[in-house]
C-alpha positions in Angstrom: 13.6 -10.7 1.7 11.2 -7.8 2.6 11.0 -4.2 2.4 8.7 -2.0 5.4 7.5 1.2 5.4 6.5 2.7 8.6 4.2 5.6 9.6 4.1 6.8 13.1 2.0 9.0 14.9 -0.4 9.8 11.8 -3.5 11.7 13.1 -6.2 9.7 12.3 -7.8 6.8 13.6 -6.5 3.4 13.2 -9.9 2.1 12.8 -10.4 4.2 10.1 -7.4 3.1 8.5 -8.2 -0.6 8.4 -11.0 0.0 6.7 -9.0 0.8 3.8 -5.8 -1.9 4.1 -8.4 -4.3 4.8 -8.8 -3.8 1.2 -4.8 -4.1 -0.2 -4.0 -6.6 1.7 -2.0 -9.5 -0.5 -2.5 -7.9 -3.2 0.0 -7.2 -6.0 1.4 -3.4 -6.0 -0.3 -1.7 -9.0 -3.6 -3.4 -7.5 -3.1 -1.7 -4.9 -2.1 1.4 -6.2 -5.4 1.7 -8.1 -7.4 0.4 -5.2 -5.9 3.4 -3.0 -6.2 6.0 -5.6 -10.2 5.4 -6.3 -10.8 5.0 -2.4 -12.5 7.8 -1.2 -10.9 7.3 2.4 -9.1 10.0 4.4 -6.8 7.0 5.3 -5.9 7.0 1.3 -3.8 9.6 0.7 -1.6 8.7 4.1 -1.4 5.0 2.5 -0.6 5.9 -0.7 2.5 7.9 0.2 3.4 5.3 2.5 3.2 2.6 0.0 5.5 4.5 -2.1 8.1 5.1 0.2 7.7 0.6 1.1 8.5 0.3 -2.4 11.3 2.7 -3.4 12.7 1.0 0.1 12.3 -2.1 -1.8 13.7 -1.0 -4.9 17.2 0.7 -3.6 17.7 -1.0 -0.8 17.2 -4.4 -1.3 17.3 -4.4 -5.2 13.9 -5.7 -5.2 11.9 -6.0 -8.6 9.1 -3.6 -8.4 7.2 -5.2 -10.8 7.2 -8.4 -8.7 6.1 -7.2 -5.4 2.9 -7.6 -3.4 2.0 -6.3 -0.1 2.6 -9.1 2.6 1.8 -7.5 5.7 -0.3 -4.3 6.1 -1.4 -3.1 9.6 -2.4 -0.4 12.0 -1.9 -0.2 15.1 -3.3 2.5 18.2 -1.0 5.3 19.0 -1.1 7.8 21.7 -4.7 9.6 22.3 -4.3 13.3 22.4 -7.0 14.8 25.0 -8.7 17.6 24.6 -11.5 19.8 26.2 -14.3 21.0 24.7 -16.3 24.1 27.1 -20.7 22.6 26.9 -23.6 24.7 28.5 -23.4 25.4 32.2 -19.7 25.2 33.2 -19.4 21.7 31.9 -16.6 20.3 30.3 -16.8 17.4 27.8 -13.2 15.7 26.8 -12.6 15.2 23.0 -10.2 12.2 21.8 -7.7 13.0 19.1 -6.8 9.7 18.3 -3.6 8.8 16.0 -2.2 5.2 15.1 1.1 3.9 13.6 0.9 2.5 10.0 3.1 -0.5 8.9 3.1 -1.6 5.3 6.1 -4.8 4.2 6.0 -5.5 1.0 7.6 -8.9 -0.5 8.6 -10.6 -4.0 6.7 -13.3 -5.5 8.4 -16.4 -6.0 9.1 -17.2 -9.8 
Protein backbone atom coordinates (compact mmCIF):
# COMPACT_ATOMS: atom_id res chain seq x y z
CA UNK A 1 0.00 0.00 0.00
CA UNK A 2 1.20 3.58 -0.85
CA UNK A 3 0.10 7.02 -0.79
CA UNK A 4 1.75 9.82 -3.71
CA UNK A 5 1.66 13.29 -3.75
CA UNK A 6 2.34 14.94 -6.90
CA UNK A 7 3.53 18.53 -7.88
CA UNK A 8 3.51 19.60 -11.36
CA UNK A 9 4.88 22.36 -13.13
CA UNK A 10 6.52 24.07 -9.88
CA UNK A 11 8.86 26.91 -10.96
CA UNK A 12 11.99 26.06 -9.89
CA UNK A 13 14.64 23.91 -10.91
CA UNK A 14 14.60 20.27 -10.42
CA UNK A 15 18.23 20.30 -9.73
CA UNK A 16 17.66 22.53 -7.03
CA UNK A 17 15.09 20.37 -5.64
CA UNK A 18 17.18 17.26 -5.35
CA UNK A 19 19.43 18.81 -3.48
CA UNK A 20 16.99 18.85 -0.75
CA UNK A 21 15.00 15.23 -1.22
CA UNK A 22 18.38 13.96 -1.59
CA UNK A 23 18.17 14.57 2.04
CA UNK A 24 14.46 12.81 3.13
CA UNK A 25 14.79 10.24 1.30
CA UNK A 26 13.80 6.84 3.46
CA UNK A 27 13.41 8.54 6.06
CA UNK A 28 10.59 8.32 8.59
CA UNK A 29 7.93 11.40 8.33
CA UNK A 30 8.62 13.59 11.43
CA UNK A 31 12.36 13.20 10.28
CA UNK A 32 11.60 14.52 7.54
CA UNK A 33 9.42 17.08 8.59
CA UNK A 34 12.24 18.58 10.79
CA UNK A 35 14.80 18.06 8.09
CA UNK A 36 12.49 20.32 5.58
CA UNK A 37 11.68 22.82 8.08
CA UNK A 38 15.54 23.73 9.16
CA UNK A 39 16.58 23.56 5.34
CA UNK A 40 17.22 26.76 4.18
CA UNK A 41 16.32 25.68 0.46
CA UNK A 42 13.86 27.54 -1.76
CA UNK A 43 12.87 23.89 -2.72
CA UNK A 44 11.64 23.62 1.14
CA UNK A 45 8.74 25.24 1.46
CA UNK A 46 7.29 23.59 -2.02
CA UNK A 47 8.33 20.07 -0.28
CA UNK A 48 6.91 20.69 2.75
CA UNK A 49 3.39 21.36 1.52
CA UNK A 50 3.71 18.64 -0.69
CA UNK A 51 4.67 16.22 1.93
CA UNK A 52 1.66 17.15 3.69
CA UNK A 53 -0.80 16.73 1.22
CA UNK A 54 1.27 12.65 0.54
CA UNK A 55 0.39 12.17 3.95
CA UNK A 56 -3.22 13.43 4.64
CA UNK A 57 -3.53 11.29 1.07
CA UNK A 58 -2.28 8.54 3.14
CA UNK A 59 -4.27 9.06 6.07
CA UNK A 60 -7.95 9.38 4.46
CA UNK A 61 -7.53 7.59 1.64
CA UNK A 62 -5.92 4.67 2.35
CA UNK A 63 -6.36 4.64 6.29
CA UNK A 64 -2.83 4.66 6.64
CA UNK A 65 -1.17 5.17 10.16
CA UNK A 66 0.63 8.41 10.04
CA UNK A 67 2.72 7.57 12.67
CA UNK A 68 4.07 4.61 10.73
CA UNK A 69 5.02 6.13 7.48
CA UNK A 70 8.24 6.85 5.78
CA UNK A 71 9.00 8.32 2.53
CA UNK A 72 9.69 5.54 -0.05
CA UNK A 73 10.16 7.23 -3.15
CA UNK A 74 10.96 10.93 -3.57
CA UNK A 75 11.90 12.41 -6.95
CA UNK A 76 12.06 15.23 -9.46
CA UNK A 77 11.87 15.20 -12.57
CA UNK A 78 12.50 18.21 -15.62
CA UNK A 79 9.36 19.93 -16.73
CA UNK A 80 8.85 22.30 -19.54
CA UNK A 81 11.58 25.29 -19.93
CA UNK A 82 9.85 28.58 -20.25
CA UNK A 83 12.08 30.93 -22.69
CA UNK A 84 12.62 34.12 -22.30
CA UNK A 85 14.58 37.15 -23.72
CA UNK A 86 16.59 39.38 -22.03
CA UNK A 87 17.63 42.97 -24.40
CA UNK A 88 22.18 43.17 -23.81
CA UNK A 89 24.27 46.07 -25.30
CA UNK A 90 24.21 46.64 -28.98
CA UNK A 91 20.91 45.05 -30.30
CA UNK A 92 21.82 41.75 -28.88
CA UNK A 93 19.52 39.47 -27.37
CA UNK A 94 20.57 36.86 -24.73
CA UNK A 95 17.76 33.96 -23.96
CA UNK A 96 16.99 33.38 -20.24
CA UNK A 97 15.72 29.74 -19.14
CA UNK A 98 12.89 29.55 -16.67
CA UNK A 99 13.16 26.18 -15.78
CA UNK A 100 10.25 24.21 -13.74
CA UNK A 101 10.14 20.34 -12.76
CA UNK A 102 7.42 17.97 -11.51
CA UNK A 103 7.83 16.77 -7.85
CA UNK A 104 6.69 13.22 -6.77
CA UNK A 105 6.73 12.25 -3.14
CA UNK A 106 5.07 8.17 -2.19
CA UNK A 107 5.07 7.61 1.03
CA UNK A 108 4.68 3.94 2.60
CA UNK A 109 4.03 2.01 6.05
CA UNK A 110 6.62 0.21 7.84
CA UNK A 111 6.08 -3.35 8.32
CA UNK A 112 5.39 -4.26 12.15
Amino acid sequence: MEARAVLRYARISSRKVKIVIDMIRNKPVGTAMGIIKNTPKGASELLEKLLNSAIANAVNNHNMDADNLYVAEVYANQGPTLKRIMPRAQGRAFRIRKRTSHITIVLKEKES
